[in-house]
Structures are given as structure tokens and as C-alpha cells.
C-alpha positions in Angstrom: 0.0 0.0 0.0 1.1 3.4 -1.1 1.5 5.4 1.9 2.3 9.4 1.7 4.5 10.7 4.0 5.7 14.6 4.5 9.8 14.1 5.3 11.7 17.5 6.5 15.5 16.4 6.4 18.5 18.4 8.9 20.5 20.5 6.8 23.5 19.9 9.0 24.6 18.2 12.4 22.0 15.5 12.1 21.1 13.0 14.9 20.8 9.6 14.5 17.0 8.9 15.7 14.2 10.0 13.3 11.2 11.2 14.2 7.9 9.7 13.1 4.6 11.8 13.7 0.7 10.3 13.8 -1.9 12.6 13.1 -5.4 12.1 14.9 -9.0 11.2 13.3 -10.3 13.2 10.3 -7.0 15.2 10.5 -3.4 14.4 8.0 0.4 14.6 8.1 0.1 18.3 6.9 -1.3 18.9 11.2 2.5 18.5 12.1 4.1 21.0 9.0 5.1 23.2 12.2 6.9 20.5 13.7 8.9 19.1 11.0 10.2 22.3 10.0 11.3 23.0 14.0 12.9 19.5 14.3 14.7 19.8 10.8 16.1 22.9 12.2 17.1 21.3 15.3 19.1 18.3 13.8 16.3 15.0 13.3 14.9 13.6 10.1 11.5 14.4 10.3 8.6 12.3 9.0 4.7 12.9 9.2 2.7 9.9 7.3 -0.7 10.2 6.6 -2.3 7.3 7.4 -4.6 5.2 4.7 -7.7 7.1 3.5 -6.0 10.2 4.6 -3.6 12.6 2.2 -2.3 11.2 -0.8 -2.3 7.5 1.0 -4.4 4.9 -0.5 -7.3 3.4 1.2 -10.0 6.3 0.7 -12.7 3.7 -0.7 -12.0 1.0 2.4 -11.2 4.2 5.3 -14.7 3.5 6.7 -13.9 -0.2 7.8 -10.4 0.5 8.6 -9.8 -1.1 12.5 -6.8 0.7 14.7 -4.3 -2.7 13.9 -4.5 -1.4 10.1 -3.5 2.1 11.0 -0.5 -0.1 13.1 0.6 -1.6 10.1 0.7 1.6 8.1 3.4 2.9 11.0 5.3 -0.2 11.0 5.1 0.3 7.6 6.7 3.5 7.8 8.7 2.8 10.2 10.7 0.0 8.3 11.7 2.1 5.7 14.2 4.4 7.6 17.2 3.6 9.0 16.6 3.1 12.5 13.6 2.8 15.3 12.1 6.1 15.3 11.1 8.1 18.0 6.6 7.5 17.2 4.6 10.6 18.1 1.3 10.8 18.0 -1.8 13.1 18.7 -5.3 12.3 19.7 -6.4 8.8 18.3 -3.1 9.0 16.6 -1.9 9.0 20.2 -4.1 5.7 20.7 -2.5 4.2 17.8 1.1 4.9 18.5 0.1 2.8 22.1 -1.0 -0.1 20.0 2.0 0.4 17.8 4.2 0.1 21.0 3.2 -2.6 22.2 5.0 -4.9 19.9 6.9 -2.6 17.8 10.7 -1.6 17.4 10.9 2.2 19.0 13.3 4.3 20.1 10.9 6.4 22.2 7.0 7.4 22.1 5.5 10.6 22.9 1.7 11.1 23.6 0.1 14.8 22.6 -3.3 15.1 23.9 -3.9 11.3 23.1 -6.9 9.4 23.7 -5.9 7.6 27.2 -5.4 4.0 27.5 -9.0 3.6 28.8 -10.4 4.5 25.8 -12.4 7.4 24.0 -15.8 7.2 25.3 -15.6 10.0 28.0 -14.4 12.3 25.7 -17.0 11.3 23.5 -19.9 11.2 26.1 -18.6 15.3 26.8 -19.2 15.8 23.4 -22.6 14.3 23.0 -23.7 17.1 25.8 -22.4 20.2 24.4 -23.3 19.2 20.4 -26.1 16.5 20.9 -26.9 17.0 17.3 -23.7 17.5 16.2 -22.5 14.2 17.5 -25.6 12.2 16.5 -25.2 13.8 12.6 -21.3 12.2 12.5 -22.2 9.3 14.1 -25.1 8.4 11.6 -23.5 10.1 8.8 -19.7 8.4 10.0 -18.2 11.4 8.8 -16.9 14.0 11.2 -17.6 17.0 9.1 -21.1 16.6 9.8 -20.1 18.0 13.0 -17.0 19.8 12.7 -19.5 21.4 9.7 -17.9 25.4 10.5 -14.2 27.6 11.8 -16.3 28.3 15.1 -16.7 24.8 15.5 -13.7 23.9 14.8 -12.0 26.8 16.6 -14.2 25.7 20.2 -13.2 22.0 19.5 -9.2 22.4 18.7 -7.6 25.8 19.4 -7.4 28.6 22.0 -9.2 31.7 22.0 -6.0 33.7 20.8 -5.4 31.4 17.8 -5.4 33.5 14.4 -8.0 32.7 12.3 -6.3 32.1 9.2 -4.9 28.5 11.1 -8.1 27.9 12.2 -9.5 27.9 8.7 -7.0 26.2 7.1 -7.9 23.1 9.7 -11.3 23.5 8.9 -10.6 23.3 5.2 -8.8 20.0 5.8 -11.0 18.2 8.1 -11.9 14.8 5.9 -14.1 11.8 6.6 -12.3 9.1 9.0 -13.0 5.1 9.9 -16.1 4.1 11.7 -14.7 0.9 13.0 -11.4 2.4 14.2 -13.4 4.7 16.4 -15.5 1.3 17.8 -12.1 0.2 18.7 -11.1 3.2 20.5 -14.4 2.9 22.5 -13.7 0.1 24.3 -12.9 -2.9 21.7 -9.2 -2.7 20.0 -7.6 -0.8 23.6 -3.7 -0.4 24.5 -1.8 -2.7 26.7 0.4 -0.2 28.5 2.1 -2.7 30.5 3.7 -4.1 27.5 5.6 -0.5 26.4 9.2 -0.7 27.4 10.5 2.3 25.9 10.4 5.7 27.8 7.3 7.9 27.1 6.6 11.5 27.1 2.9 12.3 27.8 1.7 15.7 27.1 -1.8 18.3 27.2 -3.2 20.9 27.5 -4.8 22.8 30.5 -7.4 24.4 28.0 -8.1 21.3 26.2 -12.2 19.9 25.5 -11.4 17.2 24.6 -8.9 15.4 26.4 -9.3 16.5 30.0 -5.7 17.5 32.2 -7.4 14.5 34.5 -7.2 11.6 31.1 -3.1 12.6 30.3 -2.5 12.2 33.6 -4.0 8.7 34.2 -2.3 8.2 30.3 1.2 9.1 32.3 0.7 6.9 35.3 -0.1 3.7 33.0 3.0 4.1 31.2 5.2 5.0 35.2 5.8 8.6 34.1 4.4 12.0 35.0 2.3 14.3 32.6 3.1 17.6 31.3 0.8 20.2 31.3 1.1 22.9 29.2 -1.0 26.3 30.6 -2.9 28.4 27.8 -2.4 25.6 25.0 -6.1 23.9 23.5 -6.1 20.4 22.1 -4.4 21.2 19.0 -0.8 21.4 20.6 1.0 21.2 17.3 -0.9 24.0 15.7 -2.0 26.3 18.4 -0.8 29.6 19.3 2.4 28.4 21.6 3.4 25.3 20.0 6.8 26.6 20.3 6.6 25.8 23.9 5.9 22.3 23.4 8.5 21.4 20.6 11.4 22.6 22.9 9.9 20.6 25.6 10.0 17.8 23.4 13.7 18.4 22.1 14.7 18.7 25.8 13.4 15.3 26.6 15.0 13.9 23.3 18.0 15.0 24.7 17.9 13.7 28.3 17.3 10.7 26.5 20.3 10.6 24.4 18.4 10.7 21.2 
């Protein structure tokens, strides 16, 4: 399967560990463009795949039925084309799947941004369903997220803080696409992480100002996998993107580097 992926490469003093980012549901690798560019700069080989269905991957006519072990395969995938165990970051679901993924996987490292915890998505899901009842019922009949994420307000209230500029808002909400209804089954309860069986060290992120994955979830995420969470103040779920994302790459390349990656 032809899988796209978005490669920033050092320009000079490169490090030996690559970096391999997961975007979440209905999102792609273009959600981490801020990220490879800062990495680049700072020495790794970058790489953002978009999962099947999503990009320039194939997959789009099968996304709907895709389960959370194929979007496994498409990072091992990935992963065994460069050359060495990367350091597997993911966000939200992509979070979830970069769990699974290390479970059984070759890594150097993982690192959690506002990712769906261990236990599952249906709290998160449940806090939705009482602020957009309508919202949430149109994607889950439809199985397409843009039936709720259906305008930049939406979007804006869902992902990013107030002081985010509108133009990045926009552009999110002009690349929200459809995503799998039976990955998002498995995230409820049926295809779940085993954290006990990660043995490489973890970095577990959010943000105080997230909706969707409370401070309370990355902390419980950070206790499963014998760490403690970071908690960035001001930042909304959209860490990568939203105003301040600076803040959270450096605390990233400092933890690479205590690590000796």
C-alpha cells in the first residue's frame, strides 16, 4: 500500500534517531508542517505519514472499515523504511495508535500529545454528545466527522485557543476529511492499549485548555506508562498547531535529549 508521508530532512549536524509523527481522526500529516520544519532545524529527520484514507495515501474507498491494527501496520510500515527505530509521536487517536503500535513494535521512544488515554475514547466522547447533541448524532449516523465539525467556530471551540489567528483555524477546517467508523468502535472500548507491554520511555503531554482530552485523562495516560504528565497552561487540544506550539517542541527536544536521542 502506497503510503504518503511529509519528510523535513537536517541540513546539518543531524542526529541519529528519526522522528515519526501520527496525526489524529479526520485530520493528516500536513497537522504537524510546524513541527517538521522545527525538528529539521534542530538536527532530526522528520517524518509525518498520513495514514490510509488520509492525504495522498491509498485506502480512501475502504477508510470506513479500517480497524486501529491497520492504521498499526501503516506505521510499521513506515517505520521500516528508515534507518533506524524512530522516535513514534502521535496526537489524539493517533496517540491511541502509537500505544498499540508500541506494544510490539521496534521504537526508540513514544511521545503522547493530547492522546486518547489507554482507557479509551468514550468519555471524551460522552462530553461531546452534551455540548453538540446534534452534532454528535449527525457524524455518528452520517460516520463522517464533518457533519459536525461542519464550520471555523466549530472547529475553533473543538481544537484551538481563543487567541489562535483565524487564518490557522481555517485552514484546519478546510482540511477536516471523513475518517473510519470501526477504528473509532475500537477506540471505545474494543481494540484498547496494553500499557504494560511498552518498554521504551514515554513522554505524555496536554493541554490545560483542552475539550477534549481533560488535564485529568493525560494524567491517568502518564501513570499507566510510570511517568508524569506535562501540562502545558494556555495551549487547547491542537498542541502542534495552536498559538504556543513553540513551547511544546522545545519541551520535546529537551526530553529527546535527556534521553540521548
Amino acid at each position: 500500500m502506497y503510503l504518503e508521508v511529509l519528510s523535513c530532512q537536517p541540513m546539518s549536524n543531524p542526529r541519529p534517531t528519526p522522528l515519526l509523527f501520527v496525526h489524529g481522526a479526520s485530520h493528516g500529516a500536513w497537522c504537524w508542517v510546524n513541527f517538521l520544519d522545527y525538528f529539521a532545524a534542530h538536527g532530526y529527520a522528520a517524518h509525518a505519514l498520513n495514514l490510509r484514507g488520509h492525504g495522498g495515501s491509498d485506502g480512501k474507498e475502504r477508510l470506513r472499515w479500517a480497524r486501529l491494527r491497520d492504521f498499526v501496520q501503516d506505521i510499521a510500515q513506515v517505520a521500516a523504511g528508515l534507518p533506524k527505530a524512530p522516535v513514534v509521536i502521535g496526537h489524539c487517536s493517533g496517540g491511541l495508535v502509537v500505544q498499540k503500535y508500541l506494544e510490539s513494535q521496534p521504537a526508540a521512544a513514544g511521545i503522547l500529545l493530547a492522546s486518547v488515554p489507554p482507557g479509551g475514547s468514550l468519555a471524551p466522547y460522552l462530553r461531546l454528545v452534551r455540548r453538540h447533541p446534534w452534532g454528535a448524532l449527525r457524524s455518528l449516523l452520517t460516520l463522517d466527522s464533518r457533519a459536525y465539525l461542519n464550520s471555523p467556530r466549530l472547529v475553533r471551540e473543538s481544537f484551538f485557543s481563543a487567541g489562535c489567528p483565524d487564518e490557522v483555524v481555517n485552514e484546519c477546517w478546510r482540511r477536516i476529511e471523513p475518517d473510519s467508523a470501526l477504528a473509532s468502535l475500537d477506540m471505545l472500548g474494543f481494540g484498547l492499549p496494553r500499557p504494560e507491554r511498552v518498554k521504551v520511555p514515554m513522554l505524555v503531554m496536554g493541554a490545560a485548555n483542552d475539550r477534549q482530552i481533560r488535564c485529568a485523562e493525560v494524567e491517568a495516560t502518564a501513570r499507566a506508562y510510570g511517568t508524569q504528565a506535562v501540562i502545558f497552561p494556555g495551549l487547547a487540544h491542537h498542541m502542534m498547531l495552536d498559538t504556543g506550539w513553540p513551547t511544546v517542541a522545545e519541551r520535546m527536544c529537551a526530553w529527546l535529549a535527556e534521553q540521548g536521542l
